[in-house]
N, C-alpha and C positions, 0 to 999 in steps of 0.2 A: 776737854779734859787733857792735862798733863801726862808725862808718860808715868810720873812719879805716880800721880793718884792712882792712874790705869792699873800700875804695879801691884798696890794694896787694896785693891778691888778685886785682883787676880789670887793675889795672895789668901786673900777672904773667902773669898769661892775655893780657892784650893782644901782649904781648910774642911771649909763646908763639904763638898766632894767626901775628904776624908774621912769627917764622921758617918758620912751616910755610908760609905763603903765599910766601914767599920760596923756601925748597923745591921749591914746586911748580913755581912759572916757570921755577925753574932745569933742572926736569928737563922741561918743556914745549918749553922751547929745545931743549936737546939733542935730546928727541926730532924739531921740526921740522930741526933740518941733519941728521937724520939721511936725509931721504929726499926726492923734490921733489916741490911740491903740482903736481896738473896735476887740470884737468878730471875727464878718465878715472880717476879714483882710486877705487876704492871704499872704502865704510864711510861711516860720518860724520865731520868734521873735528871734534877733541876738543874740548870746552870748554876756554877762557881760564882761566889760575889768577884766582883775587879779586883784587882788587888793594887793603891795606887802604890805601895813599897817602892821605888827604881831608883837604886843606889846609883846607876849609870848616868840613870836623868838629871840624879840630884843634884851628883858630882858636876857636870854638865852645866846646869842653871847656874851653881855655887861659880865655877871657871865665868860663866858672862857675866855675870852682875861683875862680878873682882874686873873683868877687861876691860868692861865696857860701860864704866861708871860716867855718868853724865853730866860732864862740867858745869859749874853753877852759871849761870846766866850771868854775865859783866852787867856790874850795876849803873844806872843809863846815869849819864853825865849831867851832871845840875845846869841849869839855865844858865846863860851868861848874866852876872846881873846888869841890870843897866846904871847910869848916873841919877835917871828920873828916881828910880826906886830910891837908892840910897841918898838920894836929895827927899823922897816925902817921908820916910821913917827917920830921918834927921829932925827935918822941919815940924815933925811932930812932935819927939822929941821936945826939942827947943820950948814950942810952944803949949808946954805941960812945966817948965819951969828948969829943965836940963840942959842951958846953951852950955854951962863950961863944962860938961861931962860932952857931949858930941865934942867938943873942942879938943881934949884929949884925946879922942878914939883919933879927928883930923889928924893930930898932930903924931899922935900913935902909927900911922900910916908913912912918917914923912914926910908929909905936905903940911904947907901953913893956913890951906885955904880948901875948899870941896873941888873945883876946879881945876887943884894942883893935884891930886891923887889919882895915885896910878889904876888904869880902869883893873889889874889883875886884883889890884884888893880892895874891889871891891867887896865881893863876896864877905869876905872878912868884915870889912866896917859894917855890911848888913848885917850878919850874924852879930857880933858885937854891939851892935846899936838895938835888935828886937831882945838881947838879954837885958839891957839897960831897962827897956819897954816891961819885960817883964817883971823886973825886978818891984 
């Protein structure tokens, strides 16, 4: 688990917590109008519900999330492609009835030939060549 998810799991629970505390005062009230405290009373006078209110805390929490906001994850760098690749989604290509449209993406590149292109655009002719595919 993420620290993100962690967070609105906590968040949830905080919540939950709060109504129960809330709950409780509610039924603490009622229980006190229901009867009058006097001296002579026996038993123990019950415990106060929690109270989760802490303006101190809040303030607090509010300061770390705002400092200590958690960079997004750098997104992981794509494959290098190869020349095989963009040699058999060409070739496929080709042999679906598409050679002068690969010939264009070739020549699109600056090369005259697959051989001559530069391996950095690759990726390019791949992408460009599986839009053709799916076209």
């Amino acid at each position: 688990m993420n620290v993100t998810d962690a967070n609105k799991h906590i968040a949830a629970l905080n919540r939950i917590a709060e109504g129960v505390t809330m709950l409780a005062a509610a039924i603490e009230e009622t229980a006190w109008e229901s009867f009058e405290d006097h001296a002579g009373m026996p038993g123990a006078r019950p415990i106060a519900a929690a109270q989760l209110v802490q303006p101190d805390l809040e303030e607090a929490a509010a300061e770390y999330e705002t400092t200590h906001q958690q960079e997004p994850e750098p997104a992981p760098e794509p494959e290098p492609v190869s020349l095989a690749q963009v040699r058999g989604v060409l070739a496929e290509l080709s042999s679906q009835g598409m050679t002068e449209q690969v010939r264009e993406l070739i020549v699109a590149t600056g090369a005259d030939k697959l051989s001559a292109v530069d391996p950095a655009k690759y990726g390019w002719l791949l992408a460009k060549a599986k839009e053709l595919s799916d076209a």
